[in-house]
C-alpha positions in Angstrom: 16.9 -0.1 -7.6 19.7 1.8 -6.0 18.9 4.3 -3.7 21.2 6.8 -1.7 23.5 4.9 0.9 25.4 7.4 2.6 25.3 10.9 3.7 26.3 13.0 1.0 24.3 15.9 1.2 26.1 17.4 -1.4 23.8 15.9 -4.2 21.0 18.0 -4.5 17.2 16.8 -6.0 15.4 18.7 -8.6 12.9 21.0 -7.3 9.2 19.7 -7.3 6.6 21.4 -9.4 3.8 21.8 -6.8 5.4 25.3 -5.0 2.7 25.2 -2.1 3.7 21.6 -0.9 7.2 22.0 -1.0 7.1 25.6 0.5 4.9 23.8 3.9 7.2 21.3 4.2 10.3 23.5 4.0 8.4 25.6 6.5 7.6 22.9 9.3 11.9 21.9 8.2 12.7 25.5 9.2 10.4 25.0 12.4 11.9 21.8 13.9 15.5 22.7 13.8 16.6 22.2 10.2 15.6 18.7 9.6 12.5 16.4 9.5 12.5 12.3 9.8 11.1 10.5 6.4 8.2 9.5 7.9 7.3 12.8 8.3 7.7 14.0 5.1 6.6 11.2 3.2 3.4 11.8 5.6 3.3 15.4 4.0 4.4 14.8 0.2 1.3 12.1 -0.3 -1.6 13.2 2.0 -0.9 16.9 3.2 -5.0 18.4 2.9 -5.4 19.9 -0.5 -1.3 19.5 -1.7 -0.3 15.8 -1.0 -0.3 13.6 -4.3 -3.2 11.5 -2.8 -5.0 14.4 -1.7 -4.3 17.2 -3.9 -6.7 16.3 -6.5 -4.0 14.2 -9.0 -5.4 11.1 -11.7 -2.9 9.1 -10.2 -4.5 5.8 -11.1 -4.6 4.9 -14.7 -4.0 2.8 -17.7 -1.5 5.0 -19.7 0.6 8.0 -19.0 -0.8 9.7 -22.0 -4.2 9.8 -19.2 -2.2 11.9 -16.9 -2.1 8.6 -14.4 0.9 7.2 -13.0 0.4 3.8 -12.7 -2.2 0.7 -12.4 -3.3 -1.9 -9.9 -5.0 -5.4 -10.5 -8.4 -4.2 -10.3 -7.8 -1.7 -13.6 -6.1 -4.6 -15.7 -9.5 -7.0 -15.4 -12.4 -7.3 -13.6 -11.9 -11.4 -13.0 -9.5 -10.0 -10.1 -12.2 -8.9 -8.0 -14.8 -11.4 -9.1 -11.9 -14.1 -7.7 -11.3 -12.1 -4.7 -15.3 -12.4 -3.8 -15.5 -15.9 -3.6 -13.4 -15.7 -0.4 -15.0 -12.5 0.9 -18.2 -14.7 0.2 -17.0 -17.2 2.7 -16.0 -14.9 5.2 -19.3 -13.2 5.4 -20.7 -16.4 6.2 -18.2 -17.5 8.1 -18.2 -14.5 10.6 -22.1 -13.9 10.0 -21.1 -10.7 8.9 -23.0 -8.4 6.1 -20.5 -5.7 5.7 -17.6 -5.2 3.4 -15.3 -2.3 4.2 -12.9 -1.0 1.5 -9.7 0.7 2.3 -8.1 3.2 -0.2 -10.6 2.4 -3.3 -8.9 3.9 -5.6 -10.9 4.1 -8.9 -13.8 2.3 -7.7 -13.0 -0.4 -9.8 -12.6 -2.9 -7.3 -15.7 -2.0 -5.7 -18.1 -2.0 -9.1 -16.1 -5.8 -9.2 -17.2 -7.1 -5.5 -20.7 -5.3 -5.7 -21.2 -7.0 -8.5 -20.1 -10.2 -7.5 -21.3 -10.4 -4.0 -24.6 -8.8 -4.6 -27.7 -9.1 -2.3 -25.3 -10.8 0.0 -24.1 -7.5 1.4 -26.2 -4.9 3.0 -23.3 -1.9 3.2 -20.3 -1.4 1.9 -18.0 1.2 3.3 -15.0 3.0 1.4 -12.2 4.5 3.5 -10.7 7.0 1.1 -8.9 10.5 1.9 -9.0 11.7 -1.3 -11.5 13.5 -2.5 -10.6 13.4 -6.1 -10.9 9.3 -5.7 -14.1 9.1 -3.9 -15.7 11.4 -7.0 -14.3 8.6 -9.5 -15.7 5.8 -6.8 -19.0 6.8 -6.8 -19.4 8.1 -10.6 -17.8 4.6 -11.2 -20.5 2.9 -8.9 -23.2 5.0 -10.0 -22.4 4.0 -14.0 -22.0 0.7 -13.4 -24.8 -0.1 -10.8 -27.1 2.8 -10.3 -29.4 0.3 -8.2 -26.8 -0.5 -5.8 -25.4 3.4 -4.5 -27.3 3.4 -1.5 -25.7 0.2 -0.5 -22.4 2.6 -1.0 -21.4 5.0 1.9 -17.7 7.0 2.4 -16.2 7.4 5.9 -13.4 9.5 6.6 -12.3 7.7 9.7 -13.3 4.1 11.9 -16.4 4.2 14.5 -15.2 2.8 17.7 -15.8 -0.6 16.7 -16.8 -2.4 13.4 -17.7 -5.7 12.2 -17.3 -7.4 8.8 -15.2 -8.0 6.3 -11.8 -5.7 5.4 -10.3 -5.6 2.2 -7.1 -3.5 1.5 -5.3 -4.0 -2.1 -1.9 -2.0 -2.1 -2.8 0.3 0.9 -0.2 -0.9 3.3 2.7 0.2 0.7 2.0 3.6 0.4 1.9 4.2 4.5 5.0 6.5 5.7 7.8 4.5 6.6 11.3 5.4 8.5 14.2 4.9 6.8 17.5 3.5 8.8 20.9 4.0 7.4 23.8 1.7 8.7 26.8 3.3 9.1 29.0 0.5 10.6 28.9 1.3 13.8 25.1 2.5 14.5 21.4 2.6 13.0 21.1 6.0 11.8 17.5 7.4 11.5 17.3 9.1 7.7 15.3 12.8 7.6 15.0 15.5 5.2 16.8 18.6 5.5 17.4 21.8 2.9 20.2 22.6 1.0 20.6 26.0 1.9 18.1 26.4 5.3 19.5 29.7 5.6 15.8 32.3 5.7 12.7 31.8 3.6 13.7 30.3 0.6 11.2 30.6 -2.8 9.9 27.4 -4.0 11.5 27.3 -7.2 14.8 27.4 -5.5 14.4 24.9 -2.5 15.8 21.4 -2.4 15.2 18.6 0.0 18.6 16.6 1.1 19.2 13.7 3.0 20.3 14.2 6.9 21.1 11.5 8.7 20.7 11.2 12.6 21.7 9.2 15.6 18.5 7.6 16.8 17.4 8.5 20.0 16.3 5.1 21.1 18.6 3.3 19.4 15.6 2.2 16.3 16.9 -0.7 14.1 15.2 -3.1 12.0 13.2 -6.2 13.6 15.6 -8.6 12.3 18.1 -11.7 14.5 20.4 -10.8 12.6 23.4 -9.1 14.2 24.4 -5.6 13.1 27.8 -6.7 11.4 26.4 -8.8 8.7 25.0 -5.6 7.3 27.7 -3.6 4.8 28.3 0.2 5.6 25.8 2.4 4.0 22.6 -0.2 4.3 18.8 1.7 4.0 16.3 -0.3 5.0 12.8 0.8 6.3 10.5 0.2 9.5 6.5 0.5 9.2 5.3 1.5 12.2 2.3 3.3 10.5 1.1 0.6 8.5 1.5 -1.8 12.1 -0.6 0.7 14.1 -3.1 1.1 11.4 -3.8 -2.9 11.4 -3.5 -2.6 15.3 -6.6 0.1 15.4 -8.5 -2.2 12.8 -7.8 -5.3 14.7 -8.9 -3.7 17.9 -12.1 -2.1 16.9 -13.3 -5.0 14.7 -16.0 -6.9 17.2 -16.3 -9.7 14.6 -15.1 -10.2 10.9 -12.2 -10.7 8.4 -9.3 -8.8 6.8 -7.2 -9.5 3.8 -4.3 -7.2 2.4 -3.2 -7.7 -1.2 0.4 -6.2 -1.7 3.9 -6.4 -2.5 6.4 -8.0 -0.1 8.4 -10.1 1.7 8.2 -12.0 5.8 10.9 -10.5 7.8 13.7 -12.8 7.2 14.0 -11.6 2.9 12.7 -8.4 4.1 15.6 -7.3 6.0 18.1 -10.2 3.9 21.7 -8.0 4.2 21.8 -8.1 0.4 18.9 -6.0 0.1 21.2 -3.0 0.9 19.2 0.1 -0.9 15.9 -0.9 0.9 12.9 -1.2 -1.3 11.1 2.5 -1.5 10.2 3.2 -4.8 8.6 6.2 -6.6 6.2 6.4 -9.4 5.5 8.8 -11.8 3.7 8.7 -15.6 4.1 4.9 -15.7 7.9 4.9 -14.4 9.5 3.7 -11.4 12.8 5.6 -9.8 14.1 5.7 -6.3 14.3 9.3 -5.7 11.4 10.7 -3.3 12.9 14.4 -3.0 12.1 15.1 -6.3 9.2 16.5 -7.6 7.6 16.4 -4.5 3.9 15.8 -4.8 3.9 14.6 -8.3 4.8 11.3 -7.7 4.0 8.3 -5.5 6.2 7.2 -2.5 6.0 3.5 -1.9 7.7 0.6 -0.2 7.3 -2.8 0.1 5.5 -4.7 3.4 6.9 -7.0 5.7 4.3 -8.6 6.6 5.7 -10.6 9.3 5.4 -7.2 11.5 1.7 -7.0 9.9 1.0 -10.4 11.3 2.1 -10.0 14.4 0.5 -6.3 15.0 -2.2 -8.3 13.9 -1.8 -11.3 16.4 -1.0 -8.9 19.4 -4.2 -6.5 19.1 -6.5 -9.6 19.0 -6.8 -11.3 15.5 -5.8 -14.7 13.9 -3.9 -15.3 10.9 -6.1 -17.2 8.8 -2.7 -17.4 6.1 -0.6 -15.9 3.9 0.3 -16.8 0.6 1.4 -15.7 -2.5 -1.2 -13.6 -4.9 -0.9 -16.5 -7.7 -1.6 -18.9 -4.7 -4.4 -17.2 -3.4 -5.9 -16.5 -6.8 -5.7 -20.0 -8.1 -7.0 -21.0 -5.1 -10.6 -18.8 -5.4 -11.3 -20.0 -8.9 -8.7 -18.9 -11.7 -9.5 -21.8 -13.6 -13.0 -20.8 -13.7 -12.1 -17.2 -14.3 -10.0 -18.6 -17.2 -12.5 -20.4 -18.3 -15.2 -17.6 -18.7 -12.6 -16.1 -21.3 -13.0 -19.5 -23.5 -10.9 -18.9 -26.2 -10.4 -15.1 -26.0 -11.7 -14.4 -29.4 -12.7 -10.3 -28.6 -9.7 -8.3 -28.4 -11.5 -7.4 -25.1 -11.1 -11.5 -23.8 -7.5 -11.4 -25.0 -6.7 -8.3 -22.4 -8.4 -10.1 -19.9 -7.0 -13.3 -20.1 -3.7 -11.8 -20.7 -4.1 -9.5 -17.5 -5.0 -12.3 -15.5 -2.2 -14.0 -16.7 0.1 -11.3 -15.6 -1.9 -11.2 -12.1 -0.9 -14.9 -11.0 2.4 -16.0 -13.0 5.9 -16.1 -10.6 8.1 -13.7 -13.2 5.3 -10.7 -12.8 2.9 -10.5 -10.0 1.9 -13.6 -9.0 5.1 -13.8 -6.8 5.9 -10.7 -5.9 2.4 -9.9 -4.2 1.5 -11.7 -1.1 -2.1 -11.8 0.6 -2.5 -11.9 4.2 -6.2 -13.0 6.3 -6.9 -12.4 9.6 -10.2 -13.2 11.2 -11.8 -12.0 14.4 -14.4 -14.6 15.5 -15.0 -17.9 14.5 -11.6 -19.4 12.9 -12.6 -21.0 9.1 -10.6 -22.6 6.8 -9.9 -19.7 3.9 -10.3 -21.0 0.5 -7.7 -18.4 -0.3 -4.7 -20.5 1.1 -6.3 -23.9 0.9 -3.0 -24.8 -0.9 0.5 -22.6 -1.2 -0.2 -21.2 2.5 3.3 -19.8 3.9 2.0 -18.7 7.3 5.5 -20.7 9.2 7.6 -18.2 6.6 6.3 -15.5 8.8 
């Protein structure tokens, strides 16, 4: 998707519908000298207390947009996704003589009910890390419907203890971390921020717009990439994760023993910063649609980007963990029984069979996303050969 290249600030976004979000950010704008760096406000337009669209109280997670959702993950299209995903957490509770299964951004519960389920009697906690509070309601009524005997094996944490062991599981929590964005302007890396249209006094909400400023970075940022500056063309956007690196750095330093996989979309370093991928990769989602535009309707959508996960595996590798692989999701899937899980649907003859078959399907083939979501293990403690990426592993891509 294209995405804007330059700095026109001329082109204004549509205002965003929820007035008290856009009217704090425009505030701490007004504060810090006009203009605020991406990070920042992506930070504010998803998890802001009480406004953000992860913590204001939205659906967000759904199968339709006539449920007031905006889009699905794996977990929602079949429950043979987590069922394959536990035969590996399996073996790296054993392997890491570990008991405890810690869940990073939940979202519906789903994936939980699916790994509860699976992994059963094996586990004696398992801990969901979740900052929204309308989430962690649907988690535990979710849990609660599904297996009432198993909620006090269930408990919500707002933040890490000092230090940790067992196994971490994080589908698509990476992607929705605040990134920067850098612009290239042919000479220098530019650092992309938010500023208004008209910062001129207190502006209402209904007539405040958020416009691209573009500023020389301070310590000369640019992407981690060998690639010298010229083969990118004028008006490149790319992104850095520093957010998303420091949270695997705090996990990899406070785990005393255990494992950690991240499902989610991306690309190692090399394709991630490839000089053809000129508009960068963040992304916005709203009612089951995708578009590139994150100042508008601020709040009401989803802000995402894809990972490199080369600068996850190395944050990884420098705070004290090993790679135990990376792979693509088909890959890793195949790899942890999908022709059992196919199997189970024999011949698909409910219409409930077909969906799952057909979701699964969609979950591992190349042209949807089977390809274009990766998997990434780390362990701390005994190394073990992963039956995730027993074949398909790409670790050297990294």
């Amino acid at each position: 998707m294209r995405r804007p290249t330059n700095s026109d600030h001329s082109v204004v976004a549509a205002p965003s519908s929820n007035a008290a979000l856009v009217d704090l950010i425009a505030h701490e704008i007004r504060e810090s000298g006009g203009w605020m760096r991406f990070d920042r406000f992506m930070a504010l337009a998803l998890y802001a207390p009480g406004l953000g669209y992860y913590s204001g109280g939205r659906r967000v997670l759904g199968q339709r947009p006539q449920d007031g959702s905006d889009f699905v993950t794996a977990p929602e299209l079949t429950p043979l996704f987590g069922h394959m995903l536990s035969q590996q957490i399996a073996q790296a509770l054993e392997a890491t003589g570990t008991d405890e299964v810690w869940e990073f951004g939940a979202g519906t519960g789903a994936l939980a009910v699916q790994l509860l389920t699976a992994l059963g009697e094996r586990i004696k906690r398992y801990t969901i890390v979740d900052l929204s509070g309308s989430l962690r309601d649907r988690q535990r009524q979710a849990i609660q419907e599904a297996l009432p005997n198993m909620v006090d094996k269930v408990v919500w944490v707002d933040c890490l203890p000092d230090t940790f062991q067992g196994v971490v599981v994080g589908n698509e929590v990476l992607d929705a971390m605040p990134v920067q964005l850098l612009v290239w302007d042919g000479q220098t890396w530019l650092t992309r921020g938010v500023s208004l249209a008209d910062s001129e006094g207190d502006q209402a909400s209904a007539s405040t717009h958020f416009v691209w400023a573009d500023h020389a970075s301070p310590d000369g940022t640019r992407p981690a990439t060998e690639r010298p500056d010229s083969a990118y063309a004028p008006g490149t956007v790319t992104e850095t994760h520093d957010q998303a690196e420091a949270f695997v750095v705090t996990l990899a330093q406070r785990m005393t023993q255990g494992a950690a996989f991240f499902l989610d979309y991306g690309f190692p370093e090399a394709e991630y910063y490839h000089p053809q991928r000129s508009g960068g990769t963040l992304m916005c989602h709203h009612a089951h649609t995708a578009d590139p535009d994150p100042l508008r309707m601020v709040g009401d959508k989803d802000i995402t980007t894809h990972v490199n996960f080369t600068g996850i595996a190395l944050a990884g590798q420098d705070a004290g963990w090993e790679v135990l692989g990376y792979t693509s999701q088909g890959h890793f899937l195949s790899n942890c029984g999908l022709a059992d899980a196919l199997a189970s649907t024999g011949h698909a003859v409910t219409v409930e069979q077909l969906k799952s078959r057909a979701a699964l399907q969609m979950l591992v083939t190349e042209h949807e996303m089977g390809e274009l979501f990766k998997v990434i293990g780390f362990v701390k403690g005994p190394w073990f050969d992963a039956i995730g990426f027993s074949q398909g592993d790409r670790s050297h891509t990294l």
